[in-house]
C-alpha positions as CSV (number, residue, x, y, z in Angstrom):
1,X,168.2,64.7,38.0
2,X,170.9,63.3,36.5
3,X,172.2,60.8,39.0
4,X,170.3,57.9,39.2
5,X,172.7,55.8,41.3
6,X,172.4,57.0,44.4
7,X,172.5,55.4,47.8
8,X,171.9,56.2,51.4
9,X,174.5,58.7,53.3
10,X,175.7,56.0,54.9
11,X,176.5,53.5,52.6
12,X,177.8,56.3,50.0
13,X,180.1,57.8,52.4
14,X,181.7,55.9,54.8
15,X,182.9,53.1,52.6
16,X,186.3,54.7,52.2
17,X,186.4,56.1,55.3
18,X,189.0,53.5,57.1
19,X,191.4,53.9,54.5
20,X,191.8,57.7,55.7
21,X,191.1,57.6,59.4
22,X,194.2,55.3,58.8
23,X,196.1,58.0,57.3
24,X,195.0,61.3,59.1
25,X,197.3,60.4,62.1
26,X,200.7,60.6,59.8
27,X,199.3,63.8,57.9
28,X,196.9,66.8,59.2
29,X,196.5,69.8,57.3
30,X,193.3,71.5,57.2
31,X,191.4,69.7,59.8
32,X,193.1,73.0,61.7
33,X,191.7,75.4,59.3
34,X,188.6,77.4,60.6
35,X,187.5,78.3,57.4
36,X,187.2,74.4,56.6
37,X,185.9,73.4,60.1
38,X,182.7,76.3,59.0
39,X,182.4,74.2,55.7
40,X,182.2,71.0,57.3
41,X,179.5,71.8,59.6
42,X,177.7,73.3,56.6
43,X,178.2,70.3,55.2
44,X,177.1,68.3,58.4
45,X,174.1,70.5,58.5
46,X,172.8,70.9,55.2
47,X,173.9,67.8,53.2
48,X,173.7,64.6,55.8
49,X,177.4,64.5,55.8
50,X,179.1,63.1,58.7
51,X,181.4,65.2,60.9
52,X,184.1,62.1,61.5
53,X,184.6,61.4,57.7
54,X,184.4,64.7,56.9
55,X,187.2,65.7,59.2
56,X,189.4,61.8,58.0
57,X,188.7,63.6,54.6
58,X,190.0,67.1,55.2
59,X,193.0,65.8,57.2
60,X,194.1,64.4,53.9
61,X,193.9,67.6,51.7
62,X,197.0,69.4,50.9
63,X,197.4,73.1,50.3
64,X,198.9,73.4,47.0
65,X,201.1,76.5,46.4
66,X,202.2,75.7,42.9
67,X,198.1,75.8,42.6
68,X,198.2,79.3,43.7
69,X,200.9,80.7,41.9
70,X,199.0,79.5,38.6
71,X,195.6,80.6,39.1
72,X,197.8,84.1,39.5
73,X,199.2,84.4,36.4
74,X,196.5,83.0,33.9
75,X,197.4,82.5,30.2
76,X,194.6,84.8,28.7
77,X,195.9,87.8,30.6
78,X,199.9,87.5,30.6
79,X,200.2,86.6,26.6
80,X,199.2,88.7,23.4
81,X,196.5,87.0,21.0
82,X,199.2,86.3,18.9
83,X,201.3,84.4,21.3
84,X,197.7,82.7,22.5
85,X,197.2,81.8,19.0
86,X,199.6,80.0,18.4
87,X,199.2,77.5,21.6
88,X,196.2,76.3,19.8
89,X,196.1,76.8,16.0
90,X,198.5,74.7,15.1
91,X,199.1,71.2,13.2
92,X,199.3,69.1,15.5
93,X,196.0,70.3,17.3
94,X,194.3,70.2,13.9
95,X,195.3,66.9,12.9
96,X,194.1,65.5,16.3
97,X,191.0,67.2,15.7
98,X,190.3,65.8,12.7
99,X,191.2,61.9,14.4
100,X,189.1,62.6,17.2
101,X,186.5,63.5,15.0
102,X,186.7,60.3,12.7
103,X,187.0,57.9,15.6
104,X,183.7,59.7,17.3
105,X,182.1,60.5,14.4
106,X,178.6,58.5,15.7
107,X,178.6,60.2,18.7
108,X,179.6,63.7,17.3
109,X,177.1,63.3,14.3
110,X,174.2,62.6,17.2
111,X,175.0,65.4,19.4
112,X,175.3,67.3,16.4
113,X,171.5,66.6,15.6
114,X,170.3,66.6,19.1
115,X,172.0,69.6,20.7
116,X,172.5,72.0,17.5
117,X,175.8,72.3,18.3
118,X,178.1,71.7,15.0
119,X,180.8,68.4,15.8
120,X,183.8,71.0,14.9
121,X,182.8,73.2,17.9
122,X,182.7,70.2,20.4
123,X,186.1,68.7,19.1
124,X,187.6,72.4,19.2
125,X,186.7,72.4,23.3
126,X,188.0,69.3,23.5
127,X,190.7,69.5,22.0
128,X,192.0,73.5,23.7
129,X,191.3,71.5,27.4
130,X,192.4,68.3,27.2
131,X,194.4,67.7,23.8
132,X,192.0,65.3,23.2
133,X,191.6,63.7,26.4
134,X,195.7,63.8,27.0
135,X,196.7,66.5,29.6
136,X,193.1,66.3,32.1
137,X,195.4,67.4,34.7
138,X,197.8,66.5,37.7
139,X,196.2,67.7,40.8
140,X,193.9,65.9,43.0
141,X,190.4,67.9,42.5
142,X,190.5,67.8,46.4
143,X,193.4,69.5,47.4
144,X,192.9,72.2,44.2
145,X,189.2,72.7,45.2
146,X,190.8,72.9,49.5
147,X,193.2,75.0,48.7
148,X,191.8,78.0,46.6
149,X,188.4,77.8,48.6
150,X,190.5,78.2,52.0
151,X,193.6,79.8,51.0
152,X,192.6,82.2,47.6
153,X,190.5,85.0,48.9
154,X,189.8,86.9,46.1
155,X,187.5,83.7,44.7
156,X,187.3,81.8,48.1
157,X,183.4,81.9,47.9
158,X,183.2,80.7,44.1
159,X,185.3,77.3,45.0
160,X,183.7,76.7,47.8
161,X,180.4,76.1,46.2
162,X,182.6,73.9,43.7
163,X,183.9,72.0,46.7
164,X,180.9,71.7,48.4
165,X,179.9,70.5,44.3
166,X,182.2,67.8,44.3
167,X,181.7,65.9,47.5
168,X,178.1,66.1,46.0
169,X,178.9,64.7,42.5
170,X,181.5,61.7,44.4
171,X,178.7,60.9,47.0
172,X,176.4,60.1,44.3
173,X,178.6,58.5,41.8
174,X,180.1,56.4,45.5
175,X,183.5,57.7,44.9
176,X,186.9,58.5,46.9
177,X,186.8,62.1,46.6
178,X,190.5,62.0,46.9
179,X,190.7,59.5,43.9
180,X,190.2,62.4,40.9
181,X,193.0,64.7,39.4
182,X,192.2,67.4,37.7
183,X,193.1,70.8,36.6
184,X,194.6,73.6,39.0
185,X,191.4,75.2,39.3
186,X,189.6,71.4,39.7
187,X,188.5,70.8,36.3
188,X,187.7,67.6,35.3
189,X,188.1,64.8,32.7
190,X,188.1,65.5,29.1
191,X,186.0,69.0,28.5
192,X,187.1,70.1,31.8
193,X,184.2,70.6,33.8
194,X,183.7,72.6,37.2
195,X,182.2,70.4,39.8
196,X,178.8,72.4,39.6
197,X,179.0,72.0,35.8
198,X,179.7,68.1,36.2
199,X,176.2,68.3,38.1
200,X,174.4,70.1,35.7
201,X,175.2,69.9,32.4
202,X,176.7,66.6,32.0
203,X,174.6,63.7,30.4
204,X,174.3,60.0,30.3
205,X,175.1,59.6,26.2
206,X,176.0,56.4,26.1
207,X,172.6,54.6,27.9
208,X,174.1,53.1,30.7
209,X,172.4,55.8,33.4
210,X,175.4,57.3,34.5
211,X,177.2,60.4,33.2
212,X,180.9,59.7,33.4
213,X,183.4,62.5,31.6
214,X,186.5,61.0,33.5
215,X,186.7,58.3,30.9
216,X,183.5,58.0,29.0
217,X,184.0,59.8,25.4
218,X,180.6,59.4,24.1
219,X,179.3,61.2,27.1
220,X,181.9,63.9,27.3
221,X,180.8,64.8,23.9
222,X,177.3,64.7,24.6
223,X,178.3,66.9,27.9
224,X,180.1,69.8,26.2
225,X,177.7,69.7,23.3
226,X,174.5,70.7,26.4
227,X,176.5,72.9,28.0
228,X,176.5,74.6,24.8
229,X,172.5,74.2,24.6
230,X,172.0,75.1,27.6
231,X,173.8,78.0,27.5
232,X,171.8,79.2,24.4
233,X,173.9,78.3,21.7
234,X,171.8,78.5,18.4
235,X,171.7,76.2,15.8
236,X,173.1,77.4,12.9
237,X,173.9,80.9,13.7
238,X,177.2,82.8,13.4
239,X,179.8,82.8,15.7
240,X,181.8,85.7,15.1
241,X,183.0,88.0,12.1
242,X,185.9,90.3,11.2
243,X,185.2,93.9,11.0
244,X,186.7,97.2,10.2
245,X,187.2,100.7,11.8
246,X,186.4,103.2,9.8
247,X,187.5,107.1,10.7
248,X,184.4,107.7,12.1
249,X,185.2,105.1,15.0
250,X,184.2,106.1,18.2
251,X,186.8,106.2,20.6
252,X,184.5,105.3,23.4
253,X,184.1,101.8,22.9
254,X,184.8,99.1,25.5
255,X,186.3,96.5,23.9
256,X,186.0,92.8,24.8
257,X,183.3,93.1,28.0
258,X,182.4,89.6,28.0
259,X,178.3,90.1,28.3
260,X,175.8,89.1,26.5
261,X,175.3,91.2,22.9
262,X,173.6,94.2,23.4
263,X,174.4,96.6,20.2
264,X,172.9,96.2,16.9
265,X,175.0,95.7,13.9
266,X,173.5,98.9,12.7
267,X,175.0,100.4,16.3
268,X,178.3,99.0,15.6
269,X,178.2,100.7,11.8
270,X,177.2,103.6,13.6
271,X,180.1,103.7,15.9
272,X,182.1,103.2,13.0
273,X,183.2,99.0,13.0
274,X,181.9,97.5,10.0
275,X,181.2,93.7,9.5
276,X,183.2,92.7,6.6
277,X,179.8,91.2,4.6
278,X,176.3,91.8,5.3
279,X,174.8,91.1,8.7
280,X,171.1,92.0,9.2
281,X,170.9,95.3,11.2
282,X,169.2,94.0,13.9
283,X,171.7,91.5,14.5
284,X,173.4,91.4,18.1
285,X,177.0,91.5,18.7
286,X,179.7,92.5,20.7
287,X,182.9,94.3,19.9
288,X,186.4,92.4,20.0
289,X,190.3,93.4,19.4
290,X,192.7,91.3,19.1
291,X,196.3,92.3,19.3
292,X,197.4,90.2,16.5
293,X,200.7,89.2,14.5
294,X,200.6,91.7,12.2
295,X,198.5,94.5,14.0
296,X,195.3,95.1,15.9
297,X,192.6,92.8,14.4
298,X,188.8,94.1,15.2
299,X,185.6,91.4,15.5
300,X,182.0,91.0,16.1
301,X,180.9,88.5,18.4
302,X,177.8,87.2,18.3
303,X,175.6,85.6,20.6
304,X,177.1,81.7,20.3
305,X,180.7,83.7,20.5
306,X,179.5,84.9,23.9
307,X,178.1,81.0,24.7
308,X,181.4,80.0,24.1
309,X,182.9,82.5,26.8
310,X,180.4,80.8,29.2
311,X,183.2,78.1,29.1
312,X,185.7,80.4,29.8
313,X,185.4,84.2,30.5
314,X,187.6,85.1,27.9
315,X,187.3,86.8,24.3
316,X,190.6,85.1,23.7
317,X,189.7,81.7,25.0
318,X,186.6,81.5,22.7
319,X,188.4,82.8,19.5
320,X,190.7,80.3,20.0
321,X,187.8,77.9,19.8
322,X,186.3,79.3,16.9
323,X,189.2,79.2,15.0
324,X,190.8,75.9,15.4
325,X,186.9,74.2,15.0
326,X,187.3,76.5,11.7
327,X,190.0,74.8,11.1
328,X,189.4,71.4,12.3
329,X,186.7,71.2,10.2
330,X,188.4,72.5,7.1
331,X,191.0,69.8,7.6
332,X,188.4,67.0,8.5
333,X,186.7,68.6,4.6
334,X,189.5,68.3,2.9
335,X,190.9,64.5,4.6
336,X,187.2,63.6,2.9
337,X,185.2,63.4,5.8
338,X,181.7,64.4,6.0
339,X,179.1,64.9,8.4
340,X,176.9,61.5,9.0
């Protein structure tokens, strides 16, 4: 739907195909896995791909161990919030924040009014992936998207699909699928999308029928600001809210299940965590703590908290969003910007 450049399999594919049949003689590597050779018949099979470049392709993906030993140890669940915090809350994030968002400020203001997605909250996502477009990341999609399909078991059938994704997404944009560096986990360009996301979400923003977030601002920010959409943010709604125990609170409560709000407010007042200002009863949320700098800190998330977490599966993660587009856009207030 959203590729309009398409060509045959053919012509696509086989354009860089020399270049590795060249180089699969001096280096083989998972041309000898099984679990590859299955995917490339798939592939064969299902997608038109051809068996010979498919196998130059694969002889030129490297397992990666420094790839496995980080998906291992992820940030969210070896630091405390108030560690996490300060990765991303701080000056220098802010300040780029606020350049970003006078240097974009078209595009921002029309994604703003098309997607119902406020420009801080874009920026913010920008900005915690890519410092702005700066760190994108230093492995090749291909051998991060190889190596944690065939070599990570626990989430071998999740990349995969991502692989199988991403020969997709370079056969229609007639790409070297070897050409792209990315993230560990094969995240790409500046919001950092998944392969499958790439395909889905992102958008032509800039009118020239081709959805490019390697390099393309204007349609990175009109990328992040659908995802968002089309993961039900809405427009003008809360995001989250401090809250407070009270001795009444219930001891059973599961905090930070990253699912979509179930409990009413008037549940949670129940339980005994109340909002810090009024929030209709029938209000949705769902419960956070946060083991913060000076003590245990207790939130309501709402539903575009829980949109935010479709980015990233973690109640950390999306505070950290919240609050530097909080801030961002206090410091973009104050530097006498204002929304076009």
């Amino acid at each position: 739907m959203l590729f309009t450049r398409c060509r045959s399999v053919a012509r696509v594919w086989h354009w860089w195909l020399p270049v590795l049949l060249l180089a699969s003689a001096a280096h083989a590597d998972y041309t000898q896995s099984p679990e590859a050779q299955v995917f490339i018949e798939r592939m064969v099979s299902e997608h038109n791909f051809t068996r010979e470049s498919l196998q130059a392709l694969f002889a030129q993906a490297e397992k990666r161990q420094p790839i496995l030993d980080a998906i291992s140890r992820p940030a969210e669940k070896t630091k405390s919030w108030a560690d996490y915090r300060k990765i991303f809350i701080k000056e220098a994030r802010i300040e780029g924040g606020v350049t970003f968002w006078r240097d974009n400020a078209e595009a921002l203001a029309r994604a703003e009014q098309e997607f119902g997605v406020p420009a801080e909250y874009i920026v913010a996502i920008i900005g915690v992936e890519t410092l702005y477009g700066r760190i994108t990341g230093n492995y090749r999609v291909m051998d991060a998207l190889s190596t944690l399909a065939f070599n990570y078991p626990p989430r071998s059938e999740f990349f995969t699909r991502e692989l199988e994704q991403y020969l997709l997404l370079t056969r229609e944009h007639q790409q070297d699928p070897l050409a792209h560096k990315g993230s560990y986990a094969g995240a790409m360009g500046f919001g950092q999308f998944m392969p499958s996301s790439y395909r889905h979400y992102a958008v032509d923003f800039d009118g020239d029928d081709l959805p490019d977030i390697w390099e393309n601002l204007t349609d990175a920010i009109g990328s992040v600001a659908n995802y968002f959409k089309s993961h039900g943010w809405q427009r003008g709604e809360l995001v989250t809210l401090r809250a407070r125990p009270d001795d009444t609170l219930d001891s059973a409560i599961v905090f930070n299940q990253i699912v979509p709000p179930e409990r009413t407010i008037g549940q949670w007042r129940e339980a005994g965590l109340q909002p810090i200002r009024h929030v209709p009863s029938e209000v949705k949320a769902l419960a956070v703590k946060l083991d913060g700098a000076l003590g245990d800190e207790y939130w309501l998330g709402f539903n575009n908290f829980y949109v935010i977490t479709r980015y990233n599966r973690s109640h950390m993660y999306a505070m950290a969003v919240h609050q530097l587009a909080e801030a961002i856009a206090r410091a973009h207030r104050e530097s006498g910007g204002a929304r076009e």
